[in-house]
C-alpha positions in Angstrom: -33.3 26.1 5.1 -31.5 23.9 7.3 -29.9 26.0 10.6 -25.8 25.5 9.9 -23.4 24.6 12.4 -22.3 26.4 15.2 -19.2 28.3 15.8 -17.9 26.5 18.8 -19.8 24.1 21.3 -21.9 25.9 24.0 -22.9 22.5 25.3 -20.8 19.7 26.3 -23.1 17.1 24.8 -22.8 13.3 25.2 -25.9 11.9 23.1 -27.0 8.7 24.6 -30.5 8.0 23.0 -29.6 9.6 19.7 -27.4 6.2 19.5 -30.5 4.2 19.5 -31.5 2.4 16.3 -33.1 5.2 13.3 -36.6 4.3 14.4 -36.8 5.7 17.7 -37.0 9.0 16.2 -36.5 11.5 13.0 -33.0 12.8 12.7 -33.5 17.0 11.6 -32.0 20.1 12.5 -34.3 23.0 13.9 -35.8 25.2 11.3 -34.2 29.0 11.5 -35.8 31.9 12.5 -36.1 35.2 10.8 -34.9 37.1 14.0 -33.8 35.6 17.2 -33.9 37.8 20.4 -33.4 36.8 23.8 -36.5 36.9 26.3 -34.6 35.2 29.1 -31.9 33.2 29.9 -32.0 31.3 33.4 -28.2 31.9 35.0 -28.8 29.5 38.0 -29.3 26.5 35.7 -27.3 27.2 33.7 -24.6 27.0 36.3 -26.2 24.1 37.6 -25.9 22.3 34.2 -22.3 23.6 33.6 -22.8 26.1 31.1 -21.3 29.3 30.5 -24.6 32.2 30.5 -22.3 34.6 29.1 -21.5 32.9 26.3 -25.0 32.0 25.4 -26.3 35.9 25.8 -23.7 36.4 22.9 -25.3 36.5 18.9 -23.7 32.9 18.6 -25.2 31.8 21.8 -28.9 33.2 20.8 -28.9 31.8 17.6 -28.6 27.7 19.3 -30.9 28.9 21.5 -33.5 29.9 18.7 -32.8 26.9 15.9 -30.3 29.0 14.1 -27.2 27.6 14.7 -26.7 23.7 15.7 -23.9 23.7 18.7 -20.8 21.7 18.5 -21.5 18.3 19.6 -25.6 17.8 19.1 -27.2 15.1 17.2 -30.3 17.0 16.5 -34.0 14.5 16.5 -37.3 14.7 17.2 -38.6 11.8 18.9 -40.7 9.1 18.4 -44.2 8.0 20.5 -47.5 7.1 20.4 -50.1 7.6 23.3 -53.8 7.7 24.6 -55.2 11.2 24.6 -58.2 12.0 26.6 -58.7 8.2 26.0 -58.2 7.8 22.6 -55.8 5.8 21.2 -53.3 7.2 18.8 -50.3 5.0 16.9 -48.3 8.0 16.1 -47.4 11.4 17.6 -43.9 11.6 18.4 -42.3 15.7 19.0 -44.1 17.5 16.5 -42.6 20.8 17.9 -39.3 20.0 19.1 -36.0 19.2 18.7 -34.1 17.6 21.4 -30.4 18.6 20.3 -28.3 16.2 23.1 -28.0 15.5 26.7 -25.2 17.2 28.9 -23.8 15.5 32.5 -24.5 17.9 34.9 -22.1 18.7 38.0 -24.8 16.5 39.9 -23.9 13.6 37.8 -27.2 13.6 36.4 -27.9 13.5 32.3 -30.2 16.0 31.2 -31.8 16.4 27.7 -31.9 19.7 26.2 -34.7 20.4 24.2 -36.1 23.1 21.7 -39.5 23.5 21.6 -41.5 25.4 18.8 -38.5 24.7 16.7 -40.2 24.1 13.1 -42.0 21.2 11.4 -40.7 17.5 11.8 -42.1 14.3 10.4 -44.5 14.5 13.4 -46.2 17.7 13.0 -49.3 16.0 11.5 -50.0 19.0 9.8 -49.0 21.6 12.4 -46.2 24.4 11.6 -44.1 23.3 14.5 -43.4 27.0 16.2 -44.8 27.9 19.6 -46.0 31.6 19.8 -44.5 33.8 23.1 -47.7 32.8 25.0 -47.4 29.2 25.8 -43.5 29.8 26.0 -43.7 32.2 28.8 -46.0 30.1 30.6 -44.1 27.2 30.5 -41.4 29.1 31.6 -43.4 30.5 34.5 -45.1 27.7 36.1 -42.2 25.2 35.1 -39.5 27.6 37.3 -42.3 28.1 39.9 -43.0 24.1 40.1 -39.4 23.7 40.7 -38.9 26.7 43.5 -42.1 24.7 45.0 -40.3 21.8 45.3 -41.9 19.9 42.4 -40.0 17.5 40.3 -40.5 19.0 36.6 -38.7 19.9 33.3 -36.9 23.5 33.9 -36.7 26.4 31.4 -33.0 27.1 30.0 -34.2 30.1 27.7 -37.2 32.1 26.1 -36.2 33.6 22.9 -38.7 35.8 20.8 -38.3 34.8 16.7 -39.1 37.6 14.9 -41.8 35.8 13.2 -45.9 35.8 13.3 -47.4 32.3 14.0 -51.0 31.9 13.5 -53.5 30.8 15.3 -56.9 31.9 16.6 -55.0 35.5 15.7 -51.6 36.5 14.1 -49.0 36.2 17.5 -45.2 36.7 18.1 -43.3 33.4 17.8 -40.8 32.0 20.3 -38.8 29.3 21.4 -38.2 27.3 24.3 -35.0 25.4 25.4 -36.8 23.0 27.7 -34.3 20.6 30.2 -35.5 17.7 31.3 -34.0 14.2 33.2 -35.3 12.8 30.2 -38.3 13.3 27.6 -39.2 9.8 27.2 -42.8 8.9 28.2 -45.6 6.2 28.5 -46.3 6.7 25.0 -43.0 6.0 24.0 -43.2 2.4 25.0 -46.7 2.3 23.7 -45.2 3.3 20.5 -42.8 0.3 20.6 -45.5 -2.2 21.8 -48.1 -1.3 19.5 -46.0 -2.4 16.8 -44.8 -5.7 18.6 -41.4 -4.5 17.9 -40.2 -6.4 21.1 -36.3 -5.6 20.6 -36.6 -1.8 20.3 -39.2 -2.1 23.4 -35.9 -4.2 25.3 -33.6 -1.4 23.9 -35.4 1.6 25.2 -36.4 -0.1 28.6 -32.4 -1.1 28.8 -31.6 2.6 28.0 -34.2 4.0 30.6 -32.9 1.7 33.3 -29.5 2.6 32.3 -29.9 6.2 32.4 -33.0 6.9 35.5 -32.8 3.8 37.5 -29.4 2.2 37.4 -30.0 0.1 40.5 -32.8 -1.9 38.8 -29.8 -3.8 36.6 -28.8 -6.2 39.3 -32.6 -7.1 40.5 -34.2 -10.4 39.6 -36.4 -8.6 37.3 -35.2 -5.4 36.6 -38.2 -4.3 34.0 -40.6 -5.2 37.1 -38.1 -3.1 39.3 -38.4 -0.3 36.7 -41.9 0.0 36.9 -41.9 -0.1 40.8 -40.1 2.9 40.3 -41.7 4.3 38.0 -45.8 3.7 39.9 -44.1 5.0 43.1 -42.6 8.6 41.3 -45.8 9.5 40.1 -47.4 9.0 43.0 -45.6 11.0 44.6 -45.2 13.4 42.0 -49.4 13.6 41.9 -49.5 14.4 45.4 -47.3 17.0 45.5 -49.2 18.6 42.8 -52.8 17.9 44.6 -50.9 19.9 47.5 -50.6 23.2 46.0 -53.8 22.8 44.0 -52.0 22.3 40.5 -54.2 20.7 37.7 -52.2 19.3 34.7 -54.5 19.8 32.4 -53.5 17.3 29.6 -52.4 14.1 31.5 -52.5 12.1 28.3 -50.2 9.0 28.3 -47.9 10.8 25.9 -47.3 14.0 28.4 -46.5 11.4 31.5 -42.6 11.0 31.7 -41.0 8.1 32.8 -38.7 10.3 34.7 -41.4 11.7 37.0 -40.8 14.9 36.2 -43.8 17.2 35.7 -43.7 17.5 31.5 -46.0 19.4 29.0 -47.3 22.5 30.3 -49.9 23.3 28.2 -53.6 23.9 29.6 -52.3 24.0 33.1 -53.3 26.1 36.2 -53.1 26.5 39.8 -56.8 26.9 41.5 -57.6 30.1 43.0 -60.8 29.0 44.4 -60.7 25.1 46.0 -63.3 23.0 44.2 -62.1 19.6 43.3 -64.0 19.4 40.2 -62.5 22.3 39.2 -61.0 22.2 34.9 -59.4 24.5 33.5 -58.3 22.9 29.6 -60.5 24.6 26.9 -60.2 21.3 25.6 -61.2 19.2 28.1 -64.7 19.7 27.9 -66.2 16.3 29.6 -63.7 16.7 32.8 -61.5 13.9 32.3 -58.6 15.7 33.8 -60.2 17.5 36.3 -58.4 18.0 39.3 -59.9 15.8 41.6 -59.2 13.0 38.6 -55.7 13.6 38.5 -55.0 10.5 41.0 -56.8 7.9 38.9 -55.9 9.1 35.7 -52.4 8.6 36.7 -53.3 5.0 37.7 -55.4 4.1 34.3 -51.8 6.1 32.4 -49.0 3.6 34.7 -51.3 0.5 33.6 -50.7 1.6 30.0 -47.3 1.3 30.8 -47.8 -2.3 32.5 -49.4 -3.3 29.5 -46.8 -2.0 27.1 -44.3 -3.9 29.4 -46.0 -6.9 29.1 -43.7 -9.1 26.7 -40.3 -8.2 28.9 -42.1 -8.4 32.4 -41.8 -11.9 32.2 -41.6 -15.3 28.9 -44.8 -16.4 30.7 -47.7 -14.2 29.4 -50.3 -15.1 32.8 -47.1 -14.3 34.7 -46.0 -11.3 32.9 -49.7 -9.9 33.5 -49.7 -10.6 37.3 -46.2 -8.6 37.4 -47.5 -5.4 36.0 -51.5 -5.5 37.9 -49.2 -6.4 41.2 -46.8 -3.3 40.5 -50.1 -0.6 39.2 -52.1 -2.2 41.7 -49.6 -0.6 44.5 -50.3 3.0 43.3 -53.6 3.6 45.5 -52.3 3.5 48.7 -48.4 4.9 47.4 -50.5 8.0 46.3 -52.7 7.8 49.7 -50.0 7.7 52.0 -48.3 10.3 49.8 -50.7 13.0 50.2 -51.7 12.2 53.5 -48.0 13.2 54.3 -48.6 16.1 52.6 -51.8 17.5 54.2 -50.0 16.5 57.7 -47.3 19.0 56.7 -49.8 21.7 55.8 -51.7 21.6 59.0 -48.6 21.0 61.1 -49.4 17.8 62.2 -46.0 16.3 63.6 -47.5 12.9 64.5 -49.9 10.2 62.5 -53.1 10.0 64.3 -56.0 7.6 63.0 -58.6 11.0 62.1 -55.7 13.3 60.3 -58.0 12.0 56.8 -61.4 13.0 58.0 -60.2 16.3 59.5 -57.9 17.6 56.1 -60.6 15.9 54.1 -63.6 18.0 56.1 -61.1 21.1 55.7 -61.0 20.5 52.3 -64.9 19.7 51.8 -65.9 23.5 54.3 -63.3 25.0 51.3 -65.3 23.9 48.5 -68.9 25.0 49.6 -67.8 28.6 51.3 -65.5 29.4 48.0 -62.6 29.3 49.9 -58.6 30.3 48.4 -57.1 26.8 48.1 -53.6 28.7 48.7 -54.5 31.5 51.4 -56.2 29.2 53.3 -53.1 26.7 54.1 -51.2 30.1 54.1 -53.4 31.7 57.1 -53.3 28.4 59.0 -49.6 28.9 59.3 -50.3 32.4 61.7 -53.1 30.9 63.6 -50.5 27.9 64.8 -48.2 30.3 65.3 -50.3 32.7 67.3 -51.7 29.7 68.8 -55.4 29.8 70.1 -55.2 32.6 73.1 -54.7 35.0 69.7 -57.1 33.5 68.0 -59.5 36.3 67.0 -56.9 38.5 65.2 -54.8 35.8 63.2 -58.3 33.7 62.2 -60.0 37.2 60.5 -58.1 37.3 57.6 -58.7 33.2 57.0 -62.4 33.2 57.9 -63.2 36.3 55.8 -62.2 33.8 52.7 -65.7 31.4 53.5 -68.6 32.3 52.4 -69.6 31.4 56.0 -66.9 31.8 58.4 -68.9 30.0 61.0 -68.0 27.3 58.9 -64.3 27.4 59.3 -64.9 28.0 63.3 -66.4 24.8 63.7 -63.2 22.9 61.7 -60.6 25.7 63.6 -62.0 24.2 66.8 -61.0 20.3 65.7 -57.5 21.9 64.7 -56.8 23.3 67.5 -57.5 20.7 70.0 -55.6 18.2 67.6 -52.6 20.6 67.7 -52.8 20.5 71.5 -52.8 16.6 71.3 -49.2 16.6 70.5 -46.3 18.4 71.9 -43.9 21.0 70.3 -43.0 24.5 70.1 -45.6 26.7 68.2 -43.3 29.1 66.1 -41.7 26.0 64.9 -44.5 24.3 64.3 -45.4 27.6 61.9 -42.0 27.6 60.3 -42.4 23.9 59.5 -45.9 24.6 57.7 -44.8 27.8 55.8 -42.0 26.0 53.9 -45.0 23.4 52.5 -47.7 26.4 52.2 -46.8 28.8 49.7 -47.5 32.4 49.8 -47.3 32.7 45.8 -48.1 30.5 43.3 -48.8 31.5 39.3 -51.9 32.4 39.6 -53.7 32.7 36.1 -54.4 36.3 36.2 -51.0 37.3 36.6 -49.7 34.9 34.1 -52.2 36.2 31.5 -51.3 39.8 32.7 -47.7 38.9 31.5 -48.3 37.3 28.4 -51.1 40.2 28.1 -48.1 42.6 27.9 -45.7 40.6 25.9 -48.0 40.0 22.9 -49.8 43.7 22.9 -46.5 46.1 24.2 -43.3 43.8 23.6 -43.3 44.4 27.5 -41.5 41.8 29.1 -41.0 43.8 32.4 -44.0 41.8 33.9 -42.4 38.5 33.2 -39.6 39.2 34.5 -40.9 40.9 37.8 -43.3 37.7 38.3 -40.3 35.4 38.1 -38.5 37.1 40.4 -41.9 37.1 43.2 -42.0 33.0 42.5 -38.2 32.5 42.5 -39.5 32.4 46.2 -42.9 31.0 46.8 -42.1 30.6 50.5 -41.1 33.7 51.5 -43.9 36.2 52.3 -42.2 39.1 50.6 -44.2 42.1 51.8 -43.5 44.8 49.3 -44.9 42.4 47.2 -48.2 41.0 48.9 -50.0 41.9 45.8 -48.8 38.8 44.3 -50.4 36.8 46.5 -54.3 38.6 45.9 -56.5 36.3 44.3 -58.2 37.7 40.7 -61.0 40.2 41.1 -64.3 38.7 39.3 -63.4 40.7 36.3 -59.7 38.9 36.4 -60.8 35.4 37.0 -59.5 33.0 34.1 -61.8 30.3 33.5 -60.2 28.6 30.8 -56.2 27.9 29.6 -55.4 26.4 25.9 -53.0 24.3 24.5 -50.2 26.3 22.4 -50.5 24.0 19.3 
């Protein structure tokens, strides 16, 4: 049953990609639901994006949000793409899942794709049903709304709407559907898709239409395509080391889940570490580590020179040339990603000024974590009251910090390099504090709440949970004392050692 039209538009759609030639993807409206309900709508981006929440709480309004009604304006497809996962080379995947119905203009200027996801089979499914069960869909919701309050370039949630329907997997679950917004769903595997096939004028149309649309400025370089991938190496490492600052792991970081945007995209097996170990994996998948968090640097390297290669033939007519164009641009990763997240652990420990030992002293804090068991998040959280209280006060505001080490004595010896590096520079200590308390979150999703919520969802239709965890991570920042809890790390009985994919 195809999903008819909608009443009226609820989008004001301007479909850029869908004008692309028929093989970029699989033209298909989303597959209906037996009863759409909505979970969630998210006001704030909606008003950011232009749209009008009210209308989209209305029947008319829930049923484009489910699949059940195609608004005025879309060009419903699922896309095309091929990619490496977990190493492996494969020629086809493309949205298996989704259906990206248009792109709006927001009042930023900025195009953004909406996107259903679990919104029935598509030529891509590979044998999958193509729904998404409330599980997956909440925590995308969750941890994509909490990456952006953070600070994190990602895709946003629009909506969560429950379907009415029972999708199967390792059990019978509730079905949902997510509208997903994004600066643009096109990834690595998109141009591997193109280059595998030595289809070199769809390859020059889609890196025309990326330039076009993310990095407009590249047109009138030299060589825009090798300006595009500048671009491109430099976002992610950035991106990377915002996530290695708040102790996010991916999960998945196949070539086919790294946008070109570099926007945080996919968010399957992911998780934020309670407990700092760099080797620390969550993925039930990922069984041999690949993605492991201290990996998450180089994998993004080894994903950006699939991206090189891909861009081979337009990089330059010369092949020897065209090669030494894409090694030059990967090869400036390392130290973009270095100097990124050496930044970012300056801004943790309040370090105002670049001294030659900031490294080996966030690197040593880092390595006294890992042994004594420390909180990845309280720890950088606590650090923000002993600058504050500054070292005369040190006994009461270092307690709560050192009780997370195994052996506090441990943490004494690194407090005492801290605080004679803090004294090596000048400034004002409570704004020193303020400074490290807008980069050191007090919440983050941590797993056990997130599987509290779906816990709830799935058993007692409970969505009170969800909704009282997404109003605690609207502001990560804030300490928000009549609701501390939030910030508790799991009990032993709580701790999640493993997150799955929703497919």
């Amino acid at each position: 049953m195809n999903a008819p039209d909608a009443p009226a538009a609820f989008f004001p759609f301007d479909n850029s990609f869908a004008r692309l030639p028929d093989r970029f993807f699989a033209k298909l409206p989303p597959t209906p639901v037996p009863e759409p309900r909505l979970i969630r709508l998210n006001d704030a981006l909606a008003g950011e994006l232009g749209l009008d929440a009210d209308r989209l709480r209305t029947p008319d309004g829930v049923a484009v949000l489910a699949g059940n009604a195609v608004p005025g304006g879309a060009d419903p497809l699922a896309m095309a793409y091929a990619g490496h996962q977990f190493g492996n080379w494969v020629p086809q995947l493309g949205d298996g899942r989704a259906i990206l119905l248009g792109e709006v203009v927001a009042g930023d200027g900025e195009r953004r794709d909406i996107q259903l996801k679990g919104s029935g089979r598509t030529p891509f499914s590979r044998m999958g049903d193509g729904r998404a069960w409330v599980g997956p869909v909440l925590r995308e919701y969750i941890v994509s709304e909490a990456m952006a309050a953070l600070g994190v370039p990602t895709t946003r949630a629009l909506a969560a709407v429950s379907t009415g329907e029972t999708v199967v997997r390792e059990a019978a679950l509730p079905g949902a559907v997510l509208t997903r917004v994004a600066r643009s769903h096109i990834r690595v595997g998109t141009f591997q898709y193109f280059a595998a096939r030595r289809d070199e004028e769809a390859l020059t149309l889609l890196t025309d239409h990326v330039i076009g649309r993310l990095y407009p400025d590249c047109a009138a370089e030299e060589n825009p395509v090798r300006c595009f991938l500048d671009k491109v190496v430099a976002r992610q490492a950035d991106l990377v080391a915002r996530w290695m600052a708040i102790g996010f792991i991916h999960g998945v970081m196949n070539t086919d889940n790294m946008s070109v945007a570099g926007e945080t995209i996919d968010y399957g097996p992911c998780a934020f570490m309670d407990t700092y170990h760099p080797a620390t994996v969550f993925s039930s998948i990922d069984a041999g580590g690949r993605y492991a968090y201290q990996n998450q640097p180089y994998i993004a390297h080894w994903n950006l020179t699939c991206l090189a290669q891909a861009l081979v033939p337009l990089l330059d007519a010369d092949q020897e040339k065209a090669i030494a164009e894409g090694q030059a641009a990967v090869d400036a990763f390392p130290d973009a990603y270095g100097t990124a997240f050496l930044a970012a652990l300056r801004g943790k420990l309040g370090l105002r000024e670049a001294q030659d030992d900031d490294a080996a002293l966030a690197q040593d804090l880092l390595t006294t974590m890992a042994e004594n068991q420390a909180d990845f998040t309280l720890t950088f959280r606590g650090l923000c009251s002993i600058a504050e209280a500054g070292q005369a006060s040190e006994a009461d505001t270092a307690d709560p910090v050192r009780t997370l080490f195994k052996d506090p004595t441990a943490f004494d010896a690194w407090l005492a390099r801290w605080h004679a590096r803090l004294a090596s520079e000048a400034g004002d200590a409570d704004a020193r504090a303020a400074a490290m308390r807008q980069v050191n979150p007090a919440f983050i999703p941590r797993n056990h709440r997130v599987e509290e919520v779906i816990a709830a969802a799935v058993i007692d239709s409970d969505f009170g949970p969800f909704e009282r965890l997404m109003t605690v991570l609207s502001a990560p920042y804030d300490d928000q004392p009549n609701r501390s809890a939030y910030a508790d790390p799991p009990k032993p009985e709580e701790v999640v050692q493993a997150t799955f994919c929703g497919t």
